[in-house]
C-alpha positions as CSV (number, residue, x, y, z in Angstrom):
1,X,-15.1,-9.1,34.3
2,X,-11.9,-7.6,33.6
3,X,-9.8,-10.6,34.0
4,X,-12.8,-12.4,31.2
5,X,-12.7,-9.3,28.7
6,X,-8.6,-9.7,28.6
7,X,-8.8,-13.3,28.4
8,X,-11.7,-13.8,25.8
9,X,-9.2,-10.7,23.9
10,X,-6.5,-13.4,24.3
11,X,-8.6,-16.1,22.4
12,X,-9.3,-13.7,19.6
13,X,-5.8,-12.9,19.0
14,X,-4.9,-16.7,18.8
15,X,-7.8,-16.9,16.4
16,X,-6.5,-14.1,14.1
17,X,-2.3,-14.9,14.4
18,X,-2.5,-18.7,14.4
19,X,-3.5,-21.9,12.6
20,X,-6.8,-23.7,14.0
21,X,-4.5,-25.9,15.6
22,X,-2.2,-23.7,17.5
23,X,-4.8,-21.6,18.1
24,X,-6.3,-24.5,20.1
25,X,-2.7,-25.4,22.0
26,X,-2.7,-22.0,23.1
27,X,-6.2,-21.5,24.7
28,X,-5.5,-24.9,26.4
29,X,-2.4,-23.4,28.2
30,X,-4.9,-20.4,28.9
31,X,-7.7,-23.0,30.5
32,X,-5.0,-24.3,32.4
33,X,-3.7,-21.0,33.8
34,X,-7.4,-20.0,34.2
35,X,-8.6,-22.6,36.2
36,X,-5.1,-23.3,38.6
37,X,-5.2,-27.0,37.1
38,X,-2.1,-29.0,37.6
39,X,-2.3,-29.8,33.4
40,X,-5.0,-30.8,31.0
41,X,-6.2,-32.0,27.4
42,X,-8.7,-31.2,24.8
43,X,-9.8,-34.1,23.1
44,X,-11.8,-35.0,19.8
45,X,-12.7,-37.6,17.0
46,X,-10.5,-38.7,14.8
47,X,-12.1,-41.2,12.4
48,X,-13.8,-43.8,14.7
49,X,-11.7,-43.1,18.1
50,X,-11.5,-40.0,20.3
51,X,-8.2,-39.0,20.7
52,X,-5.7,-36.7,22.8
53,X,-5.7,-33.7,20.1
54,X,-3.6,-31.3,22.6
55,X,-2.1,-32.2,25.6
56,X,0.2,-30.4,28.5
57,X,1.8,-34.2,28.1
58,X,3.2,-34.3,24.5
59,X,3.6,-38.4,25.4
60,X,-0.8,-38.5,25.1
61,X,-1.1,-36.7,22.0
62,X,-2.3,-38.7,19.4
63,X,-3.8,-41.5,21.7
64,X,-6.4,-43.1,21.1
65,X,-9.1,-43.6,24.2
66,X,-11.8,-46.4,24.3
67,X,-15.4,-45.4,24.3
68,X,-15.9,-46.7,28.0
69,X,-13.3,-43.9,29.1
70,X,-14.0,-41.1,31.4
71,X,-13.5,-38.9,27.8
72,X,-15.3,-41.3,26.0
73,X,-18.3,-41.2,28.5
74,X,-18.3,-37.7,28.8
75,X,-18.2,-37.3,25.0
76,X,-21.1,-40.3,24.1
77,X,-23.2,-38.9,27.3
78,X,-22.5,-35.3,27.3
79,X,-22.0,-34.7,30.9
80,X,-19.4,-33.3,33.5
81,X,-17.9,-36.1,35.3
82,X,-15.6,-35.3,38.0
83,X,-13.6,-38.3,39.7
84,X,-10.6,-39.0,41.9
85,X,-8.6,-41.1,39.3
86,X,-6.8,-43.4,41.5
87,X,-10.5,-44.8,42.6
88,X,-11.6,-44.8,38.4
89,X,-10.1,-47.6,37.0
90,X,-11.1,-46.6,33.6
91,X,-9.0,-43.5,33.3
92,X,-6.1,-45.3,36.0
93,X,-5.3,-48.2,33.9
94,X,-5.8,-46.7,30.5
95,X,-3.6,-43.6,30.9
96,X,-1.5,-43.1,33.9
97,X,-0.3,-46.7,33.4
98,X,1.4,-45.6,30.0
99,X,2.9,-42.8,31.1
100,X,4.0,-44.0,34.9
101,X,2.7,-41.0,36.6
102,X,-0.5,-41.1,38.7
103,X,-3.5,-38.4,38.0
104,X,-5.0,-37.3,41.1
105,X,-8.5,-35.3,40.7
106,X,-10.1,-35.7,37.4
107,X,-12.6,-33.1,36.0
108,X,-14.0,-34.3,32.1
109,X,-16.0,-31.3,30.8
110,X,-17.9,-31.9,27.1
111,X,-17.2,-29.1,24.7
112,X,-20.4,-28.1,22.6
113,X,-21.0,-28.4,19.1
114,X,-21.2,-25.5,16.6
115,X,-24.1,-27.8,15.0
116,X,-26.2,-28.7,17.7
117,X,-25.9,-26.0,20.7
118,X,-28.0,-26.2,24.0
119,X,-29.8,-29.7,22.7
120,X,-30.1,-31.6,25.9
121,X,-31.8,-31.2,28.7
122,X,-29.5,-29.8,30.9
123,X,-28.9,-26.9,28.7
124,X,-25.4,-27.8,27.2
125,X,-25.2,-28.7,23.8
126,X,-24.0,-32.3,22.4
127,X,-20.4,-32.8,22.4
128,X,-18.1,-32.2,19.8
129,X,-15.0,-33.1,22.0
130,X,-13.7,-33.0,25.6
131,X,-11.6,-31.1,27.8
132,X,-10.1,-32.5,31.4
133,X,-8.3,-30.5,33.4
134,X,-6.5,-32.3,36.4
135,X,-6.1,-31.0,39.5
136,X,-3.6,-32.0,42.9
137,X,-6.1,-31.5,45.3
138,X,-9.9,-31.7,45.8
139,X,-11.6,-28.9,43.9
140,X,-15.0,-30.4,45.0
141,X,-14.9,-30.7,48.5
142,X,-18.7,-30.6,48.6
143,X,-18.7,-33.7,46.2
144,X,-17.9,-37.1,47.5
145,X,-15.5,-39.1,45.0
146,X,-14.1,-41.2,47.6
147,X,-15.7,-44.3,46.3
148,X,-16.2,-43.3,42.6
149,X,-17.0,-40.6,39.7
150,X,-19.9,-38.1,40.3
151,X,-21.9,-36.7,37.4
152,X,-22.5,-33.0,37.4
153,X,-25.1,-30.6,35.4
154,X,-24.4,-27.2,34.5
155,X,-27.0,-25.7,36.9
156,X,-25.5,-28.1,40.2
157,X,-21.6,-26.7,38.6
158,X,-22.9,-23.4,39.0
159,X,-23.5,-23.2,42.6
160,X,-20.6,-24.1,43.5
161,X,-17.4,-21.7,44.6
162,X,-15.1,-23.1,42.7
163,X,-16.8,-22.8,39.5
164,X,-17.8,-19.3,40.2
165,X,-14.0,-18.5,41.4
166,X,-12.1,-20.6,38.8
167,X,-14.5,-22.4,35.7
168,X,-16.9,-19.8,34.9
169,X,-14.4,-18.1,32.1
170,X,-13.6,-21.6,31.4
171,X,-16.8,-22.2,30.0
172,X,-17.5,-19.1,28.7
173,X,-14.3,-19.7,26.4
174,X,-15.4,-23.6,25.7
175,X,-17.4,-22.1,22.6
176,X,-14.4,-21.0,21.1
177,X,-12.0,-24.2,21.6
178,X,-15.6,-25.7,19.6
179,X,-15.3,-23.5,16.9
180,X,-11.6,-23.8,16.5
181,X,-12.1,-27.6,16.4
182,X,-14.4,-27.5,13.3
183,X,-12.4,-25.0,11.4
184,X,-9.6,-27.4,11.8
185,X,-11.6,-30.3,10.7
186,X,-13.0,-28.6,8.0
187,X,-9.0,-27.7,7.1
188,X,-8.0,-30.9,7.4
189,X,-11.0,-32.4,5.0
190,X,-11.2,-29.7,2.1
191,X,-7.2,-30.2,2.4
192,X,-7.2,-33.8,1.6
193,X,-10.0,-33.8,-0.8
194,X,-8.0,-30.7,-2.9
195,X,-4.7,-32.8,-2.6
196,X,-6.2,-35.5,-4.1
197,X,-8.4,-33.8,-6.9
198,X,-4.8,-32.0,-7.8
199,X,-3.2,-35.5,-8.2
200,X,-6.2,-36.6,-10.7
201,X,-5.8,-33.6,-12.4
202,X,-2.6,-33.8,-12.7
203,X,-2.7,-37.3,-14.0
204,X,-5.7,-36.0,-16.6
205,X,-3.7,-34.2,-18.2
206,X,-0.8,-36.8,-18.7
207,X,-3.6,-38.9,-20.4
208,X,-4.9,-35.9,-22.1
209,X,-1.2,-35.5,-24.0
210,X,-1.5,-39.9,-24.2
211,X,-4.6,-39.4,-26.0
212,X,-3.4,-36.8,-28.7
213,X,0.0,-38.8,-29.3
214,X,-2.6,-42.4,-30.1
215,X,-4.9,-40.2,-32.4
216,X,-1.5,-38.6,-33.9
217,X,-0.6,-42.0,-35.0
218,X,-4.4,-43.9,-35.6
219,X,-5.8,-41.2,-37.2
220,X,-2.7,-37.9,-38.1
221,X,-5.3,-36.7,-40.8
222,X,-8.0,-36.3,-37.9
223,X,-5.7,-34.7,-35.5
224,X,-4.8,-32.2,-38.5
225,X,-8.7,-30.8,-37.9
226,X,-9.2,-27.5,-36.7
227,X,-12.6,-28.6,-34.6
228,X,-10.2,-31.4,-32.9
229,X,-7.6,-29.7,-32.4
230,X,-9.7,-27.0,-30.8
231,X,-11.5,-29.7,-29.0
232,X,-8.1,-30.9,-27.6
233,X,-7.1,-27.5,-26.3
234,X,-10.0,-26.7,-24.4
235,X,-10.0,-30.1,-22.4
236,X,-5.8,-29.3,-22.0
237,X,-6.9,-25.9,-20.4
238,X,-9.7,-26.9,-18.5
239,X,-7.7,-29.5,-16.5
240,X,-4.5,-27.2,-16.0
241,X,-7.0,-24.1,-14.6
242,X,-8.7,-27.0,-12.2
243,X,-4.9,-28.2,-11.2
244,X,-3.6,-24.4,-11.0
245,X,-7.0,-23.6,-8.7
246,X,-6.2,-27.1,-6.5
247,X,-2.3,-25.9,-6.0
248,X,-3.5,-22.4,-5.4
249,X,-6.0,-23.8,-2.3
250,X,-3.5,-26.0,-1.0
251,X,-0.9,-23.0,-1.3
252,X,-3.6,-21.1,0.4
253,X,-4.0,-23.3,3.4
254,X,-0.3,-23.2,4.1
255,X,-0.6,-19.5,4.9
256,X,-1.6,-20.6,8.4
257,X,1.8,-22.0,9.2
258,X,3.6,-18.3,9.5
259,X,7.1,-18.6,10.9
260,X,7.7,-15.1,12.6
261,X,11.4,-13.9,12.8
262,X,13.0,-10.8,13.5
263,X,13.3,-8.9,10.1
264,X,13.5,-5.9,8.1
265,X,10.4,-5.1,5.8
266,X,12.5,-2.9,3.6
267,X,14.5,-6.0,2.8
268,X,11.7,-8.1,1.9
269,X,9.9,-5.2,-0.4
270,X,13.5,-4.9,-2.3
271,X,13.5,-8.5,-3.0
272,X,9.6,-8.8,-3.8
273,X,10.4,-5.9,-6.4
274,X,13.3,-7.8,-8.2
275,X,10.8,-10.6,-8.4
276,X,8.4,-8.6,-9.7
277,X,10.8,-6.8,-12.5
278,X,11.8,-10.2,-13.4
279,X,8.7,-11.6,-14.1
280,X,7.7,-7.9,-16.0
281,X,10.4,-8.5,-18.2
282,X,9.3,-12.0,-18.8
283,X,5.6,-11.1,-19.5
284,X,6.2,-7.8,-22.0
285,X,9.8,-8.4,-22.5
286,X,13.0,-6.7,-20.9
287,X,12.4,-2.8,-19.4
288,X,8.5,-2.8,-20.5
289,X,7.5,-2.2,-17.2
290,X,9.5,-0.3,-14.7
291,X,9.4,-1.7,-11.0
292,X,10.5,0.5,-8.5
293,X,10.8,1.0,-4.7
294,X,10.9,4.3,-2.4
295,X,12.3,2.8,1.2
296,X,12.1,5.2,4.0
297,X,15.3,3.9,6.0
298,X,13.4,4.5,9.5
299,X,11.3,1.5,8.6
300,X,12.4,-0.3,12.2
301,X,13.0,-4.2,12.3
302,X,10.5,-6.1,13.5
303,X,8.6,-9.4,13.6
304,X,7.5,-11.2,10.4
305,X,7.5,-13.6,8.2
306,X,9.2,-12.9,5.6
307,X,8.8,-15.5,2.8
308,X,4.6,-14.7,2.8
309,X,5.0,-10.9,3.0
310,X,7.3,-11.3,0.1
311,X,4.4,-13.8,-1.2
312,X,2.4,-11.1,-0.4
313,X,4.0,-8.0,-2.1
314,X,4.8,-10.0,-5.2
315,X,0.8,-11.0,-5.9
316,X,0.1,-7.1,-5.5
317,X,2.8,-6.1,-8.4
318,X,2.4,-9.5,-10.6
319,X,-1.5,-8.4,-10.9
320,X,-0.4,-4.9,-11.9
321,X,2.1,-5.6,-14.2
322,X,-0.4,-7.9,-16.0
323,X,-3.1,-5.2,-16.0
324,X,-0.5,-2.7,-17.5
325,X,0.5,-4.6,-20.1
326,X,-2.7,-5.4,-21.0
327,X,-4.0,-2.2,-21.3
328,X,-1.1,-0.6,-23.2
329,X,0.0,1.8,-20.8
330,X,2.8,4.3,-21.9
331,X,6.0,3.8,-19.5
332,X,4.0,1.9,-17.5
333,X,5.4,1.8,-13.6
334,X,4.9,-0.2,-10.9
335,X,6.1,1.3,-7.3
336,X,6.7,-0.1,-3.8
337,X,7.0,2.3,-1.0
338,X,7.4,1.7,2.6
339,X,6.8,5.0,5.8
340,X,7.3,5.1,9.1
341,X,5.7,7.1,11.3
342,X,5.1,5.0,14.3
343,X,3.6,2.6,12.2
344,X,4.5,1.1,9.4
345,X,2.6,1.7,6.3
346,X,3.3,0.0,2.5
347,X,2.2,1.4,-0.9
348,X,2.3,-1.2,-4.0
349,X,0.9,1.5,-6.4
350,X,0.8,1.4,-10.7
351,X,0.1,4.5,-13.2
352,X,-2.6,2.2,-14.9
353,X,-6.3,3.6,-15.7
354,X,-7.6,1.8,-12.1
355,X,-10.3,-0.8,-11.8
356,X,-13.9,-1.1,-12.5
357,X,-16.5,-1.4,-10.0
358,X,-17.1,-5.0,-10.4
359,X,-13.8,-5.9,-10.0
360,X,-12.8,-3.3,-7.4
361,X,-15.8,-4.1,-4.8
362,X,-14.7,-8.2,-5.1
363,X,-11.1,-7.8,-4.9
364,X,-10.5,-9.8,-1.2
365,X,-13.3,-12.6,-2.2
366,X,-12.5,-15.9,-3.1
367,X,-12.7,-17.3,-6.4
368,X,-14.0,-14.1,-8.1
369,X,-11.7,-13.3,-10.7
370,X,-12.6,-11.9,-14.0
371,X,-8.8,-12.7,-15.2
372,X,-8.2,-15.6,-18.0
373,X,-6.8,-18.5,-16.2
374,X,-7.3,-16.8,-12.7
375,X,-7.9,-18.7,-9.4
376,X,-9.7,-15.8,-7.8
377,X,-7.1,-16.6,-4.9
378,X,-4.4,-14.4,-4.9
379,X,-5.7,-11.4,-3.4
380,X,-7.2,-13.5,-0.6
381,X,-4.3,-14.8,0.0
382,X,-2.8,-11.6,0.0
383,X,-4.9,-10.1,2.7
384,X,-4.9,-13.5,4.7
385,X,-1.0,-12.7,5.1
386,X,-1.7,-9.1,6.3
387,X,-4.3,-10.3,8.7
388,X,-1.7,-12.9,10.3
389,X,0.6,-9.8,10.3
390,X,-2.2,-7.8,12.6
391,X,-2.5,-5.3,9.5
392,X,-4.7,-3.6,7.4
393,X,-5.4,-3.5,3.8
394,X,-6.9,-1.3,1.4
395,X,-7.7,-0.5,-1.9
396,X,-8.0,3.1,-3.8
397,X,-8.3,3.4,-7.5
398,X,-9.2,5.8,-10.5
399,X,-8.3,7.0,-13.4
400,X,-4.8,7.7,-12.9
401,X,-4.1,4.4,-10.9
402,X,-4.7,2.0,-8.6
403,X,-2.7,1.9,-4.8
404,X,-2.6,-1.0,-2.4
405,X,-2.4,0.4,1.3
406,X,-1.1,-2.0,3.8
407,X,-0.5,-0.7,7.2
408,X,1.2,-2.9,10.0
């Protein structure tokens, strides 16, 4: 129980620090390790074909297998199938061919859906991919596969020692490999689908300008029309906030490719304040808003990723700069402060009049924004960065301010 409680702990840490996809590399490795196997492969649908999605063998990734495969039976069929390969000519000729290497002892276990759990008879839901896990020597030695493949149910798996010894974590951590395979499909789709609505947004609003430059010269006295020219605007702003919300997603989504390195988190504050003065100087011109930083110089190096705390940092000032200047604050001040004290904790604080509730109890949800030309986005991404960053975030304001709270 110990040995499951750390491992599942494993899985959950790969689910918070990683991308769908590495999260999934990584709890292959684990299978692997769990199970002694000599190397494995998780595989799933891509388009019409199943494919090698992870592999111990970078050479299979991206393979396609035919439906009359071991994977491809196991997936269509939803049952265990263990075999000796060398005897299986449909796994022997298909794969260890390519890669001039010979499998030995084959195990091809369905992973269950998230949509349809525990639908089949044997109690294991319909597949939404596969795993196989090879092995040097006979796991089985109660099953024959001398002359061929042998089906298995998960009630026969279950009484035997090696399953009991070796697969039963295996299993028990198959329902998370599922549900990291549909976030990353789900990634992958909404990704596309944004990506291309921000290209026929984009390309709206070239035809918008294409419109207003024919009507300039068929009809200048029409153009001249307040109602028109009105009209005009509102289409121009309703495509750029649909384009600036696509970007915004697609920016979003990037946030699970972190790139950890060694750093200093004072460094990155200093340089998410000059950003942050800079573009307070923009909004409400040069010295407006003061942007400041109080660095404690015990803040120890260690690992982040720089170029999204920054990202990070720089969304907490930009939004209250923009609320300062808004409200008319006198010597308004913005101020980014980092402690140590065995932990390291980060202040992004204003002297603004603070938040209302409606705003306040909303402020991490996506899409809710009560800000003109707002995606509703940035503070999600915001907290999506500290999460990756194993830190917490919080938010106190009142009367005399608002303060961000981020402790790593």
């Amino acid at each position: 129980m110990e040995d499951l409680e750390h491992h599942l702990n494993q899985v959950v840490q790969y689910s918070l620090q990683k991308p769908p996809e590495e999260m999934l590399s990584e709890c292959l490795n684990l299978l692997i390790r769990i199970s002694s196997a000599s190397g494995g492969s998780i595989l799933g649908e891509e388009g019409a074909c199943l494919r090698f999605l992870f592999s111990d063998v970078t050479e299979l990734i991206g393979k396609p297998v035919p439906p009359d495969s071991i994977a491809g039976e196991t997936a269509s069929r939803n049952v265990i199938i263990y075999t000796y390969a060398p005897k299986d000519r449909r796994h022997y000729d298909g794969i260890d061919a390519d890669l001039a290497r010979k499998t030995r002892y084959l195990l091809s276990i369905p992973i269950p859906s998230v949509h349809n759990p525990r639908t089949d008879a044997s109690g294991y839901g319909r597949a939404s991919g596969v795993l196989q896990l090879l092995f040097a020597e006979n796991v089985f030695p109660n099953l024959d596969v001398s002359g061929g493949a042998v089906e298995v149910n998960m009630a026969d798996i279950r009484e035997h020692e090696f399953y009991r010894k070796s697969l039963q974590e295996v299993f028990v951590i198959l329902s998370s490999i599922s549900l990291g395979m549909e976030i990353m499909k789900l990634r992958q789709t909404s990704y596309q689908a944004i990506h291309e609505l921000k290209n026929k947004l984009i390309s709206a609003q070239s035809w918008i300008n294409c419109l207003k430059e024919d009507l300039e010269l068929a009809a200048p006295e029409a153009v001249e029309r307040e109602d028109i020219q009105e009209d005009i605007h509102l289409a121009q702003d309703a495509v750029a906030s649909g384009a600036n919300l696509a970007v915004s997603y697609l920016q979003f989504t990037k946030i699970y490719n972190p790139q950890f390195v060694d750093a200093q988190l004072n460094d990155v504050l200093r340089d998410a304040a000059s950003d942050i003065q800079a573009f307070a100087d923009s909004a409400g011109g040069e010295g407006k808003v003061r942007v400041r930083t109080e660095l404690d110089p015990a803040v120890p190096t260690r690992q982040i990723d720089p170029a999204h705390l920054k990202m990070a940092f720089f969304n907490l000032g930009k939004n209250a700069t923009e609320a300062l200047l808004e409200h008319g604050i006198p010597e308004p001040q913005v101020t980014l402060r980092s402690t140590w004290d065995g932990h390291i904790t980060v202040d992004v604080s204003d002297n603004g009049k603070g938040m209302p509730p409606e705003i306040a109890d909303n402020l991490f949800v996506a899409f809710k924004t009560k800000k003109t030309g707002g995606t509703g986005l940035g503070l999600t991404i915001t907290k999506k960065i500290v999460d990756i960053h194993r830190g917490m975030i919080r938010c106190d304001t009142g009367p005399t301010g608002t303060r961000f709270t981020i402790q790593f």
